[in-house]
Structure formats: C-alpha cells, structure tokens
ChimeraX commands (.cxc) that place a marker at each C-alpha (Angstrom):
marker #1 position 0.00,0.00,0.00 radius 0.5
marker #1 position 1.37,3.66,-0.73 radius 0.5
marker #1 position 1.36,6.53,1.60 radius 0.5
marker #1 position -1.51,9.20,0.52 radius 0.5
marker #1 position 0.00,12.25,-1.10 radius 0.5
marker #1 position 1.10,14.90,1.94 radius 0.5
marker #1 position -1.02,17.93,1.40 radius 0.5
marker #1 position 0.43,20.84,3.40 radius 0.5
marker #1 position -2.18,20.52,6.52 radius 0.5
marker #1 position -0.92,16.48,7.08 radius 0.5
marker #1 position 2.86,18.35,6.72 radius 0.5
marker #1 position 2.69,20.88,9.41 radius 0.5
marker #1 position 0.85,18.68,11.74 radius 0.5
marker #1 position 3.62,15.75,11.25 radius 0.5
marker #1 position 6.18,18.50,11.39 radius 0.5
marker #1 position 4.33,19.77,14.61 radius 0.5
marker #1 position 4.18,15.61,16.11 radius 0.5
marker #1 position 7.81,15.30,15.07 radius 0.5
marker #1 position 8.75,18.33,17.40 radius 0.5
marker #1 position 6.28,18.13,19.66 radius 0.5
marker #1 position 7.96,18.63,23.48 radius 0.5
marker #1 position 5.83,15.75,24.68 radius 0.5
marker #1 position 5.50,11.91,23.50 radius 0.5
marker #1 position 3.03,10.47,21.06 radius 0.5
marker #1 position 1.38,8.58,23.89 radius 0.5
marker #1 position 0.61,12.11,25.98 radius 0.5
marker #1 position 0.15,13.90,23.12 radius 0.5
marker #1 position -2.80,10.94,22.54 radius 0.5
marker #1 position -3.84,11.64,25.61 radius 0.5
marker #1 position -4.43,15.11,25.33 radius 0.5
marker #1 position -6.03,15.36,21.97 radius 0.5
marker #1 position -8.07,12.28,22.90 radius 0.5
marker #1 position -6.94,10.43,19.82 radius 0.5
marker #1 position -5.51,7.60,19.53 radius 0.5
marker #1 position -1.76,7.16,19.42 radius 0.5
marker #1 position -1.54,4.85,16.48 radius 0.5
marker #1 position -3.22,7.49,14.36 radius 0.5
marker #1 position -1.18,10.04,15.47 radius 0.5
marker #1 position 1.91,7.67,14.80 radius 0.5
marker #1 position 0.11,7.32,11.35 radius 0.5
marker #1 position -0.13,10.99,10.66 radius 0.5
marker #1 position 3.69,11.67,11.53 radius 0.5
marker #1 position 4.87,8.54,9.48 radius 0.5
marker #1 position 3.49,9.77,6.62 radius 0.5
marker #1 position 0.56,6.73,6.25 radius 0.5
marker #1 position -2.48,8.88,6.94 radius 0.5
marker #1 position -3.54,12.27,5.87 radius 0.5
marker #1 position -4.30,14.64,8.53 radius 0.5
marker #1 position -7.97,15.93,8.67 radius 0.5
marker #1 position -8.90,19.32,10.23 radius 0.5
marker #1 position -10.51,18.10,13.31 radius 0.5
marker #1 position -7.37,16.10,13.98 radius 0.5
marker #1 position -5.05,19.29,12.90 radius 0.5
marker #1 position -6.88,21.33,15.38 radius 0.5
marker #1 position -6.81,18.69,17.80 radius 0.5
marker #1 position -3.25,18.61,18.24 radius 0.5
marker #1 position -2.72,22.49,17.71 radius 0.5
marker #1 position -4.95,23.13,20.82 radius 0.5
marker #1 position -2.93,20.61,22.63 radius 0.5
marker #1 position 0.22,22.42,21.87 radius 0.5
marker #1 position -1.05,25.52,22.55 radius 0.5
marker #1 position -2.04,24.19,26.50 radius 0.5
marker #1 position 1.34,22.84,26.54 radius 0.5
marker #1 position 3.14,26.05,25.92 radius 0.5
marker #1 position 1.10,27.72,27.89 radius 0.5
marker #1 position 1.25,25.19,30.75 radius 0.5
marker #1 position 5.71,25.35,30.06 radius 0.5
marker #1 position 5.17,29.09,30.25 radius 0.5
marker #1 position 3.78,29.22,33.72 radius 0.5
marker #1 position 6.26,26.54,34.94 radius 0.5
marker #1 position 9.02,28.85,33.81 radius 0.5
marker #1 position 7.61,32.00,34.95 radius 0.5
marker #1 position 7.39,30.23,38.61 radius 0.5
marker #1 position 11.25,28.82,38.57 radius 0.5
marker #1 position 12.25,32.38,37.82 radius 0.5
marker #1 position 10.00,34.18,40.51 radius 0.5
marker #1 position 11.87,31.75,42.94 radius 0.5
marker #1 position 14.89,32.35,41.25 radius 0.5
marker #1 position 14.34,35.98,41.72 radius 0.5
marker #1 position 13.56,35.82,45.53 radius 0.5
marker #1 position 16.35,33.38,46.27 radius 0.5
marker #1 position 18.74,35.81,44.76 radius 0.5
marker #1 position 17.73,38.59,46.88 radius 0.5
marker #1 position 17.52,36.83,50.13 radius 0.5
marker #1 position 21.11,36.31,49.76 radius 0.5
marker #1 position 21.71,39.84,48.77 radius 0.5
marker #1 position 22.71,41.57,52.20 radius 0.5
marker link #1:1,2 radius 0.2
marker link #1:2,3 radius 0.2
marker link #1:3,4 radius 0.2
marker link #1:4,5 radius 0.2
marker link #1:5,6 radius 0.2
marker link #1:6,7 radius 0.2
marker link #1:7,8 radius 0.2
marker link #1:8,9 radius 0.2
marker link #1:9,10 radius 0.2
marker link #1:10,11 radius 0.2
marker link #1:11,12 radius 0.2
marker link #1:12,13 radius 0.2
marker link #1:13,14 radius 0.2
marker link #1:14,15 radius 0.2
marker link #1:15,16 radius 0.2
marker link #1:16,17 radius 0.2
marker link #1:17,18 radius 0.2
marker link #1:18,19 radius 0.2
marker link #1:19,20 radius 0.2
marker link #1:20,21 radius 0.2
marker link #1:21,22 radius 0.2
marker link #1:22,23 radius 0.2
marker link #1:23,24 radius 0.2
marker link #1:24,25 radius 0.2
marker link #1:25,26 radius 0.2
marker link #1:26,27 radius 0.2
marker link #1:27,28 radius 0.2
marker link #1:28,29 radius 0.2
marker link #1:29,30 radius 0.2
marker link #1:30,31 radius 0.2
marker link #1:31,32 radius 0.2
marker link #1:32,33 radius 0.2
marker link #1:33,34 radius 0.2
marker link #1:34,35 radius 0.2
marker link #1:35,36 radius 0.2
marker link #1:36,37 radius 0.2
marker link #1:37,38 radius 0.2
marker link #1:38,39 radius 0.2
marker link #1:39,40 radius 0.2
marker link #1:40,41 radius 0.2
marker link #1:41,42 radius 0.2
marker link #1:42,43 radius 0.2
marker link #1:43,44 radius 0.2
marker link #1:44,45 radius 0.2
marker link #1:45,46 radius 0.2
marker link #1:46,47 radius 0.2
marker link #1:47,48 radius 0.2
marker link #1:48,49 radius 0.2
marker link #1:49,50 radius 0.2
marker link #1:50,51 radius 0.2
marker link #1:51,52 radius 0.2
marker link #1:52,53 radius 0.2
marker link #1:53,54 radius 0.2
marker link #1:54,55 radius 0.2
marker link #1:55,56 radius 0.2
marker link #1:56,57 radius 0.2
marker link #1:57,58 radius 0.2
marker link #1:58,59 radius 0.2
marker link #1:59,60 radius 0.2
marker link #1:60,61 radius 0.2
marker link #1:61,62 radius 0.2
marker link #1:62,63 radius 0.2
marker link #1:63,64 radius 0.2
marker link #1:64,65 radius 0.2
marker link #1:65,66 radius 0.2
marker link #1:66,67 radius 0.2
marker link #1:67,68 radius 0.2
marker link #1:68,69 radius 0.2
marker link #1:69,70 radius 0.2
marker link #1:70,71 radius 0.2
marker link #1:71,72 radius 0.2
marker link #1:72,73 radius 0.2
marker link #1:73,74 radius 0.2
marker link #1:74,75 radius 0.2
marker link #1:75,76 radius 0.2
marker link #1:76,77 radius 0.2
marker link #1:77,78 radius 0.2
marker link #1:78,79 radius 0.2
marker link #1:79,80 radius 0.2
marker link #1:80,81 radius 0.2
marker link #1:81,82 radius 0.2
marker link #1:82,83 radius 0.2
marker link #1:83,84 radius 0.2
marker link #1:84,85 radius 0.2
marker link #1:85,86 radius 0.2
marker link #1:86,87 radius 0.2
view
C-alpha cells in the first residue's frame, strides 16, 4: 500500500508531532486520539484531517502555555532566592 499524497495541513501537523515537546502517547492523551493514528499521521501513512489538525494544535497551545507558567514560577523563585542572599 502507498502513503496518501502529503497535502500541506498532514505536513505541518507531522512537522508539529515530530517536534512536539511531549511523546506520542501524551500527546494521545491530550487530543483524545488515539496514538496509532497520530503515529500514522507523523509517518506519513495517513492524511491529517482538520478536526485532527486542530486537535493537536490546541494541545500544543495548553502545553506552551502550561511550560510558560512553569518557567515563569522557577524564575519568581529564582528571583527571591537571589535577593535573600543579597545583604
């Protein structure tokens, strides 16, 4: 059987899979799909449909946002650590 032809939405969202900061299996998890299509999608043996795209966009999105909070908090208690040492 040979892969579908990769029209430019199943591209970015294997580029996005490929890249993404989290495994297939979370990434599953938070779209709600299952892995195997996601796996499919980023192999290049399924086309990606626009429910799926935005799917895994959202997901993204909540993770950067979620890594963006973290961050901010390290640094606020980077911040205060600094100046309790501070005389």
């Amino acid at each position: 059987m040979t892969a579908p032809r990769r029209d430019a939405l199943t591209r970015a969202v294997s580029q996005a899979l490929h890249h993404s900061p989290v495994s297939l299996l979370r990434l599953g998890r938070l779209t709600r799909l299952p892995q195997s299509t996601l796996w499919r999608i980023a192999n290049g043996e399924l086309g990606a449909t626009a429910r799926v795209a935005n799917a895994v966009a959202t997901a993204l999105e909540k993770l950067g946002r979620t890594c963006g909070e973290a961050a901010r908090v390290i640094r606020r208690a980077q911040q205060a650590a600094s100046k309790q040492r501070t005389p």
